[in-house]
DSSP file (Angstrom, degrees, kcal/mol; ACC not computed):
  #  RESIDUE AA STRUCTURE BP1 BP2  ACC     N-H-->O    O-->H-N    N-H-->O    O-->H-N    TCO  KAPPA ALPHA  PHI   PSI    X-CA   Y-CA   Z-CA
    1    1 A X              0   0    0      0, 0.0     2,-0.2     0, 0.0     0, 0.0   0.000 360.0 360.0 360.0 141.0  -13.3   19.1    9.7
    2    2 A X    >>  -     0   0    0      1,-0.1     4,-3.0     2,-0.0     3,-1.9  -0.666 360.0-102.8-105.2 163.4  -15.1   21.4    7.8
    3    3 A X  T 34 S+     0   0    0      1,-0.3     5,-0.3     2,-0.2    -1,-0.1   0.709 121.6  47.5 -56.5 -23.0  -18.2   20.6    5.2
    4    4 A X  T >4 S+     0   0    0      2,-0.2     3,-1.1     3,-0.2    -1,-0.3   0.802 110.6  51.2 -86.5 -21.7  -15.9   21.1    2.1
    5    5 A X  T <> S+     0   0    0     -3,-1.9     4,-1.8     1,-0.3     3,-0.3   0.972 116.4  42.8 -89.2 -51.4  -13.3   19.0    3.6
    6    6 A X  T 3< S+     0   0    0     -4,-3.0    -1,-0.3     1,-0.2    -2,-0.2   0.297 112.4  48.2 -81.0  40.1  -15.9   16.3    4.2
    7    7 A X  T <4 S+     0   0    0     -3,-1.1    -1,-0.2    -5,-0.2    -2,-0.2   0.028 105.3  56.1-126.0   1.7  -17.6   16.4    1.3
    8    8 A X  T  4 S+     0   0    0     -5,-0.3    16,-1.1    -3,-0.3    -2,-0.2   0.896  99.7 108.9 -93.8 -26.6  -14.3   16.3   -0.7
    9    9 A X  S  < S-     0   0    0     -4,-1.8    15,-0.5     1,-0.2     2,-0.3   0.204  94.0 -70.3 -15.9 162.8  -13.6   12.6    1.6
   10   10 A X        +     0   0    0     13,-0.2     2,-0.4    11,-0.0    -1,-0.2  -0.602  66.9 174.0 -38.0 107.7  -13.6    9.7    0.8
   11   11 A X        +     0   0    0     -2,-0.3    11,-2.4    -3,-0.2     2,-0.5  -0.987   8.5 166.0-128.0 128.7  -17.9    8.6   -0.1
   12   12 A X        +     0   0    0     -2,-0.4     2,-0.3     9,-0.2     9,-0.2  -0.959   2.6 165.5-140.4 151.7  -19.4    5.6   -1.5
   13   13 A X        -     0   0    0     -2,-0.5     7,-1.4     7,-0.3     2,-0.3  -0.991  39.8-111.2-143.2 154.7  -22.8    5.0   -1.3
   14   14 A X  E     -A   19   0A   0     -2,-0.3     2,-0.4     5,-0.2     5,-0.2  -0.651  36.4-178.9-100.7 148.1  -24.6    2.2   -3.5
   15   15 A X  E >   -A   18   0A   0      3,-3.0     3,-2.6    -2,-0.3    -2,-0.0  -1.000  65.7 -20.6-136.2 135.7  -26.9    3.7   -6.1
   16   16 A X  T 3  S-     0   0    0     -2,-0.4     3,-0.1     1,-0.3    -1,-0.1   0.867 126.1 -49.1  42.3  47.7  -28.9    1.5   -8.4
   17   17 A X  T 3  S+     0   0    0      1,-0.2     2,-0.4     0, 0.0    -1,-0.3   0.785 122.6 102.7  72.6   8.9  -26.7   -1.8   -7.9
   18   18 A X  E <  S-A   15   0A   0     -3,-2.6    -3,-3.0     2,-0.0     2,-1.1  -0.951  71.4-132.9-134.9 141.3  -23.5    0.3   -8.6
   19   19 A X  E     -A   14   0A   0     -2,-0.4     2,-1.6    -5,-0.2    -5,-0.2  -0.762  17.7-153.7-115.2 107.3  -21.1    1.6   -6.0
   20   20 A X        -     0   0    0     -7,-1.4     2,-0.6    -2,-1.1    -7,-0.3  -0.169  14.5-168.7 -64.0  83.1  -20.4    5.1   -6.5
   21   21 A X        -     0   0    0     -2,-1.6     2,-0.3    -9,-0.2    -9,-0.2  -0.547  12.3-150.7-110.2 150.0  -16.9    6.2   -5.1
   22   22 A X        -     0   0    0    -11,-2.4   -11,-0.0    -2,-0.6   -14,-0.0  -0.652   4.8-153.6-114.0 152.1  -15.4    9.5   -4.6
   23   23 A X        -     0   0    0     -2,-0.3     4,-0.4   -13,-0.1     5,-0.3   0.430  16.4-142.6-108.9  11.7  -11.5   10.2   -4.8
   24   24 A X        -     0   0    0    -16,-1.1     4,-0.5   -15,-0.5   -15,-0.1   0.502  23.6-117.8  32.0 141.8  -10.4   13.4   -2.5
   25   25 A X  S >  S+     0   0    0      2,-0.2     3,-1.1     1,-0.2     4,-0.5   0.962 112.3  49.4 -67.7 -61.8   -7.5   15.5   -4.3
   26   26 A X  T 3  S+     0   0    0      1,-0.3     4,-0.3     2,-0.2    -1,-0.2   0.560 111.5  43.3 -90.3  10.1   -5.2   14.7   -1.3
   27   27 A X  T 3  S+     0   0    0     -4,-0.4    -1,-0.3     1,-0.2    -2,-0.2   0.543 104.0  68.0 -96.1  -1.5   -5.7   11.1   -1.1
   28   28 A X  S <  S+     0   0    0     -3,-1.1    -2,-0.2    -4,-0.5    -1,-0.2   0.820  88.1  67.6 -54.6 -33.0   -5.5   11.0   -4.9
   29   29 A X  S    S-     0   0    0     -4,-0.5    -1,-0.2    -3,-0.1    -2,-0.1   0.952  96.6-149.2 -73.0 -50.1   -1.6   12.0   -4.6
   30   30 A X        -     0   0    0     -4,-0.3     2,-0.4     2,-0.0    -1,-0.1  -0.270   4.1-101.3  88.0 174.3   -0.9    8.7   -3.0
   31   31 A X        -     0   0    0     -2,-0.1     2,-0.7    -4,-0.1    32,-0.1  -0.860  32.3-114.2-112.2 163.6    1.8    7.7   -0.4
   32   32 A X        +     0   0    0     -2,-0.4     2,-0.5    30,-0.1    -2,-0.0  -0.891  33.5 177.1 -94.7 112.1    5.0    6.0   -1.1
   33   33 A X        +     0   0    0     -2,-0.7    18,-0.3     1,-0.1     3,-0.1  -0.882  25.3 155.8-129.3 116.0    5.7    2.7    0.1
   34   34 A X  S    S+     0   0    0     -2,-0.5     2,-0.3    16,-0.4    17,-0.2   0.409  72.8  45.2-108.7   4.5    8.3    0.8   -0.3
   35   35 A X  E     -B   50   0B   0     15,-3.2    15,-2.0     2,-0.0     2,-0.4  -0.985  63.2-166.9-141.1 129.0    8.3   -1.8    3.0
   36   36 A X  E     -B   49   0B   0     -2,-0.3     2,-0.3    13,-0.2    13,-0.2  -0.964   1.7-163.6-128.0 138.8    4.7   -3.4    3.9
   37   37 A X  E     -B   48   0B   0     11,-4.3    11,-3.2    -2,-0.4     2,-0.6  -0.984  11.1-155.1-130.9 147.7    4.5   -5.1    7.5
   38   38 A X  E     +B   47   0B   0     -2,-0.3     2,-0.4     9,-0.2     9,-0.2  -0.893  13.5 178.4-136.4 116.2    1.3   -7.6    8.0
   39   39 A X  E     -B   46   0B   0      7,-2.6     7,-2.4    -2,-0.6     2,-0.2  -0.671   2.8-173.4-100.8 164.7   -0.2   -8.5   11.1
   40   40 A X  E     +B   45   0B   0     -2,-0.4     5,-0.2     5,-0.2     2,-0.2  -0.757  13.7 176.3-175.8 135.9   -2.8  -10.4   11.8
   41   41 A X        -     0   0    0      3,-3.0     5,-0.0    -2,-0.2    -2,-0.0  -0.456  61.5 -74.8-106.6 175.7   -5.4  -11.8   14.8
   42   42 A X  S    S+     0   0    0      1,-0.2    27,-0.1    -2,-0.2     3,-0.1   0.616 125.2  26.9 -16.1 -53.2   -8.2  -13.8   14.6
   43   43 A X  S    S+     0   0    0      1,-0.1     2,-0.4    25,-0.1    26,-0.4   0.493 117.7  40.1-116.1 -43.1  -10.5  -11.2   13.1
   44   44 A X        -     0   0    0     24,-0.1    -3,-3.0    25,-0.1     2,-0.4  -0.841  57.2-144.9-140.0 173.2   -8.6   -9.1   11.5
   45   45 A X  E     -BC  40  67B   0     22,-4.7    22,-3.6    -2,-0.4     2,-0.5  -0.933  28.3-148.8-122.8 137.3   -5.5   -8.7    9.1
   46   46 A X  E     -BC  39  66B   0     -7,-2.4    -7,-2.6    -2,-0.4     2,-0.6  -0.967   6.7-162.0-101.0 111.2   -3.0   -5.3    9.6
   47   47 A X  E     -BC  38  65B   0     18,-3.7    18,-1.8    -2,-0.5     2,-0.4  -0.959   3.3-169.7-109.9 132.3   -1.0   -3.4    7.0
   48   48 A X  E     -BC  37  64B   0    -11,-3.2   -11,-4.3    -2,-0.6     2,-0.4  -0.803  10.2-156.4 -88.7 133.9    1.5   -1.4    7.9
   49   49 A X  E     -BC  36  63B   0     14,-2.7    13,-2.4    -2,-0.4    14,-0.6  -0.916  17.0-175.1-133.7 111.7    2.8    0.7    5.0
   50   50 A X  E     -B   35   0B   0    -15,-2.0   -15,-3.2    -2,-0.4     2,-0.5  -0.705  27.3-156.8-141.1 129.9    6.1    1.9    5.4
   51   51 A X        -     0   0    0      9,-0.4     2,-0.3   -18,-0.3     9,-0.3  -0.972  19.1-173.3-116.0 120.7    8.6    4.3    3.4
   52   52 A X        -     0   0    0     -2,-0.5     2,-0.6     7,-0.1     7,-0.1  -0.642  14.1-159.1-104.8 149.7   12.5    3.3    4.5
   53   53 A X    >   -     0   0    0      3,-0.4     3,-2.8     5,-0.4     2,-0.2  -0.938  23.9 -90.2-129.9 150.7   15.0    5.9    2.9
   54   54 A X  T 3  S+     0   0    0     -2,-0.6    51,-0.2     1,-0.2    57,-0.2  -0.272 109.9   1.4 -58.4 124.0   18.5    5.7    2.3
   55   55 A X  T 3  S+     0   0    0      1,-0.3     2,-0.6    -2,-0.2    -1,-0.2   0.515 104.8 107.5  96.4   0.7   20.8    6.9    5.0
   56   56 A X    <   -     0   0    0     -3,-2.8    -3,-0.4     1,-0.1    -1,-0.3  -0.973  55.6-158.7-116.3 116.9   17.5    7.6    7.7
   57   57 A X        +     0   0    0     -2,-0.6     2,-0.3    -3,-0.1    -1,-0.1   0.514  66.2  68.3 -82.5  10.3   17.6    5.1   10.0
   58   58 A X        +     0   0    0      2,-0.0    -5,-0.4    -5,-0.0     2,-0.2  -0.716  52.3 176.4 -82.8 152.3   14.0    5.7   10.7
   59   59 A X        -     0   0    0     -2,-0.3     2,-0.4    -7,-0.1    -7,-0.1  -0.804  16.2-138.8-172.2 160.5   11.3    5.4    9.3
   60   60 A X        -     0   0    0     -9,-0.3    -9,-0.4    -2,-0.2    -2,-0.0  -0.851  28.6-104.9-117.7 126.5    7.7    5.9   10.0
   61   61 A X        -     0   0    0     -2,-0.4   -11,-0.3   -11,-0.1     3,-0.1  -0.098  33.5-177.9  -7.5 118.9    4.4    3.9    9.3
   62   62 A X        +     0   0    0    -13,-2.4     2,-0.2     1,-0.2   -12,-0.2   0.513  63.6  27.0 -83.2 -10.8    2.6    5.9    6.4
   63   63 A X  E     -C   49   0B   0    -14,-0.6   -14,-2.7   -32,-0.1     2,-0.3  -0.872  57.1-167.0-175.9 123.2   -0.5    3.8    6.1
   64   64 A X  E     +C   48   0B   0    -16,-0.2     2,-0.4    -2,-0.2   -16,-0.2  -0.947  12.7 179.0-109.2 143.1   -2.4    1.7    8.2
   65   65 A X  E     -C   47   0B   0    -18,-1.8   -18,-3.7    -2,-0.3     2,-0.6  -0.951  16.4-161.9-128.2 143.0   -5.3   -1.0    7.0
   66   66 A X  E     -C   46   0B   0     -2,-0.4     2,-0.4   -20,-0.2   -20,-0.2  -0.958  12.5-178.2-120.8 131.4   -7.2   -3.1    8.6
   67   67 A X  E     -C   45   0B   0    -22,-3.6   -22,-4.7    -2,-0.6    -2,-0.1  -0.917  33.8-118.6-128.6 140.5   -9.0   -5.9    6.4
   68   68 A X     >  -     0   0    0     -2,-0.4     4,-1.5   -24,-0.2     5,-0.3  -0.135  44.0-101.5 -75.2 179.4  -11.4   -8.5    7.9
   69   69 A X  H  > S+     0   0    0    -26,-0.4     4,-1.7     1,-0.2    -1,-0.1   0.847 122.7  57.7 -90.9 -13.9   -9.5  -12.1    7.1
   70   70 A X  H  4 S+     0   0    0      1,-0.2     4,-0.3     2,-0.2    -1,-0.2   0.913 110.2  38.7 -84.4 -21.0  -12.2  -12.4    4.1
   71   71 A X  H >> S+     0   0    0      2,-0.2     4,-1.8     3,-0.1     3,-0.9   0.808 103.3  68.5 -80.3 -12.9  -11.3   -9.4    2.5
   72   72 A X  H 3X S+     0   0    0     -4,-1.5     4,-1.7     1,-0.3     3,-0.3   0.948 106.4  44.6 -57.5 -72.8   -7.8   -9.9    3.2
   73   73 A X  H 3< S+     0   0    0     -4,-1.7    -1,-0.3    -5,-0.3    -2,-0.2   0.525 102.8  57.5 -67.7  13.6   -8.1  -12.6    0.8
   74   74 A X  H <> S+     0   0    0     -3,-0.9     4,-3.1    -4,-0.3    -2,-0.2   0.559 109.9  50.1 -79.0 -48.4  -10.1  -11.0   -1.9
   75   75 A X  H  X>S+     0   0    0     -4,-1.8     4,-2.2    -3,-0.3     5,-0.6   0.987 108.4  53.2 -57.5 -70.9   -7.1   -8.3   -2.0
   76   76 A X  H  X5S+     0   0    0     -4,-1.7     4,-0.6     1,-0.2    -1,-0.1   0.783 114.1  42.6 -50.4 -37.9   -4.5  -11.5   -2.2
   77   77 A X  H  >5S+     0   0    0      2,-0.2     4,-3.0     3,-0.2     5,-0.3   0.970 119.5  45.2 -73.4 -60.5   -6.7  -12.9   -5.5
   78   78 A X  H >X5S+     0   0    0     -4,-3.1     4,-2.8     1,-0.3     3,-0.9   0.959 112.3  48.6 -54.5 -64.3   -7.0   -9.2   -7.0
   79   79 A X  H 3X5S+     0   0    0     -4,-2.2     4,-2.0     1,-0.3    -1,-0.3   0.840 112.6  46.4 -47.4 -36.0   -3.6   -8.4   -6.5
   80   80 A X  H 3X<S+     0   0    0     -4,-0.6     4,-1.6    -5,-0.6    -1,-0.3   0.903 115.1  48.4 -77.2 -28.9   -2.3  -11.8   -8.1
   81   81 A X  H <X S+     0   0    0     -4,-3.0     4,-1.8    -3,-0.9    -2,-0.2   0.818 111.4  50.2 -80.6 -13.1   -4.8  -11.3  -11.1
   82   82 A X  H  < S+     0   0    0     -4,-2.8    -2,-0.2    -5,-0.3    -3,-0.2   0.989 113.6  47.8 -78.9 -60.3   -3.5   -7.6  -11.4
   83   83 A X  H >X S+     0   0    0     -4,-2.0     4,-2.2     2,-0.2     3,-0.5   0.594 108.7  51.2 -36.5 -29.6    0.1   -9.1  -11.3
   84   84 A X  H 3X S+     0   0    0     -4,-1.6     4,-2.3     1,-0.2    -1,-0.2   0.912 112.2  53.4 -56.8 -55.7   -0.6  -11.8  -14.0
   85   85 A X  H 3< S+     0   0    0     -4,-1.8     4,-0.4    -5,-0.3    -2,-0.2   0.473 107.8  41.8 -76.3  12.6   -1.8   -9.2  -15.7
   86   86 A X  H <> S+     0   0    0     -3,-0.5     4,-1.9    -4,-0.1     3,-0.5   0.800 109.2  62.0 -93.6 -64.2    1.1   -6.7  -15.7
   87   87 A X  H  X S+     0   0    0     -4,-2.2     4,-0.6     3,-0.2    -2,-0.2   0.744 101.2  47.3 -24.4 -45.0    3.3   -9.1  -16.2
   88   88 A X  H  < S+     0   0    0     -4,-2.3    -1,-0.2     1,-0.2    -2,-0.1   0.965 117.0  41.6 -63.0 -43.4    2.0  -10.1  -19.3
   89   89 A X  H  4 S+     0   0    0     -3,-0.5    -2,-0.2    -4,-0.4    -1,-0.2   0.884 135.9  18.3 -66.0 -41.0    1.8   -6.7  -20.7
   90   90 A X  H  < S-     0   0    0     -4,-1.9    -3,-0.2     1,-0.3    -2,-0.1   0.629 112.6-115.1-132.1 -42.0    5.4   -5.4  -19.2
   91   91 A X     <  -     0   0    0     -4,-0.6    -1,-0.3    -5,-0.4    -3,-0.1  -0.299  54.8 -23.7  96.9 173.1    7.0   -9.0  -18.5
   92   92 A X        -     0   0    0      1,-0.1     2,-0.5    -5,-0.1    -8,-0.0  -0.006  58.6-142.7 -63.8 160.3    8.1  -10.8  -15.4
   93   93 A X        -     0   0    0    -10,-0.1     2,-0.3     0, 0.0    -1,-0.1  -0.870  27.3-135.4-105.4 142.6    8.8   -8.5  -12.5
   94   94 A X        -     0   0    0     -2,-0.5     2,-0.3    -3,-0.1    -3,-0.0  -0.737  12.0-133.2-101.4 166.4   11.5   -9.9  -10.9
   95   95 A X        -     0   0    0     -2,-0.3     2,-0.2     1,-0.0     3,-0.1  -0.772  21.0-104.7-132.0 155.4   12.2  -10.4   -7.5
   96   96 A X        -     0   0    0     -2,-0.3     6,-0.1     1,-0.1    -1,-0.0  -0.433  54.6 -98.8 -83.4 135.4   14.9   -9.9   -5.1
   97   97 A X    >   -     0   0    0     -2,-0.2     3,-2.5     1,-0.1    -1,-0.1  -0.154  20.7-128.6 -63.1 143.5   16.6  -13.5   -4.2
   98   98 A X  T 3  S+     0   0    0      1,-0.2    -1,-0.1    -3,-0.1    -2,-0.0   0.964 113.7  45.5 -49.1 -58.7   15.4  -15.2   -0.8
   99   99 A X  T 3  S+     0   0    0      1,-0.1     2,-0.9     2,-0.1    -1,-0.2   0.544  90.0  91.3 -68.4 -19.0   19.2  -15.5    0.0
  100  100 A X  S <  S-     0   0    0     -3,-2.5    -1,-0.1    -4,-0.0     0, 0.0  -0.787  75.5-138.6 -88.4 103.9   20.5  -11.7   -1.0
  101  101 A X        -     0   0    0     -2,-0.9     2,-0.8     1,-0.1    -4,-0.1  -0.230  15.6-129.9 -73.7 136.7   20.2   -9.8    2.1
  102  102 A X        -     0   0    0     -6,-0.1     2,-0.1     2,-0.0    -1,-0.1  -0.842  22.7-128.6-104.1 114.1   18.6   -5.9    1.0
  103  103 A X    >   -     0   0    0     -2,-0.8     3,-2.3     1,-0.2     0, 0.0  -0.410   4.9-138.0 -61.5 133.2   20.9   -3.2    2.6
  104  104 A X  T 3  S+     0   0    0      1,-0.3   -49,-0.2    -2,-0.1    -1,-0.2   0.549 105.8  53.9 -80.0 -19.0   18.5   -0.9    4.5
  105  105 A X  T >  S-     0   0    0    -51,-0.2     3,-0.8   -50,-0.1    -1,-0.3   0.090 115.0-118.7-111.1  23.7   20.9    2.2    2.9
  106  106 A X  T <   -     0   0    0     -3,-2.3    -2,-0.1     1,-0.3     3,-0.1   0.573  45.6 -82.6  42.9  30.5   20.3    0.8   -0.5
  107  107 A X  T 3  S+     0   0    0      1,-0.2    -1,-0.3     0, 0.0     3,-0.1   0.425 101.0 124.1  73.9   6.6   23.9    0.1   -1.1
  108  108 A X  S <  S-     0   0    0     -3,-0.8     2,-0.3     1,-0.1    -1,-0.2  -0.298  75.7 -70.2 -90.1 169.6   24.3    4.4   -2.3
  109  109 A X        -     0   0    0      1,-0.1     2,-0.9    -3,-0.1    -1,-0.1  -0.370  56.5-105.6 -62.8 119.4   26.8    6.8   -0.5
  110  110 A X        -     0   0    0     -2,-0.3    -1,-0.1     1,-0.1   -55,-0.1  -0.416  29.6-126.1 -51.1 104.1   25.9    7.7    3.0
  111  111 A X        -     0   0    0     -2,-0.9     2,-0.5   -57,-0.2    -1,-0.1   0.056  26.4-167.3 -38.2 157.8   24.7   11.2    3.5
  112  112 A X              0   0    0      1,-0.1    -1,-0.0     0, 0.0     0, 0.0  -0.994 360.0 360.0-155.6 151.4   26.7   13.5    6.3
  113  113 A X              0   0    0     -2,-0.5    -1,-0.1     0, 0.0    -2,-0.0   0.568 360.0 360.0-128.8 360.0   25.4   16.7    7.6
């Protein structure tokens, strides 16, 4: 890795009580994930973050994290207070019924090659 690539990385360093963080242009883009799989040991909690497409019957891990089990619950509190708050602004997201099975080829026309 060369000095521009790591100094374009991911940094935080605490400065004065404040935690300074730096955003890299290519993690900035983001990934797309549309399937998350969650493990977890003793010590630590796993997300797998995972993009399925229609008609690929692969599909490959795009993201990994590993979160200690207290920050794994610090993430579970933010994320429900970000949802409370989305919701309010945008309204309820709904959610797909326990009982409706979600077709893995999104129910669209099968690709052929």
């Amino acid at each position: 890795m060369s000095d521009d690539q790591k100094k374009a990385s991911m940094q935080a360093q605490m400065q004065e009580g404040q935690l300074n963080v730096e955003l890299s242009e290519e993690v900035a883009e983001g990934e797309y994930s549309n399937l998350a799989i969650i493990n977890h040991s003793p010590s630590e909690f796993v997300l797998d973050f995972i993009r399925v497409m229609p008609g690929v019957p692969k599909a490959k891990v795009k993201s990994r994290i590993v979160l200690t089990p207290q920050h794994a619950k610090r993430l579970l509190r933010a994320l429900g207070e970000n949802v409370t708050r989305y919701e309010a602004q945008h309204g309820e997201i709904r959610d797909v019924e326990a009982n409706q099975s979600f077709p893995l080829n999104f129910g669209g026309p099968q690709g052929q090659a």
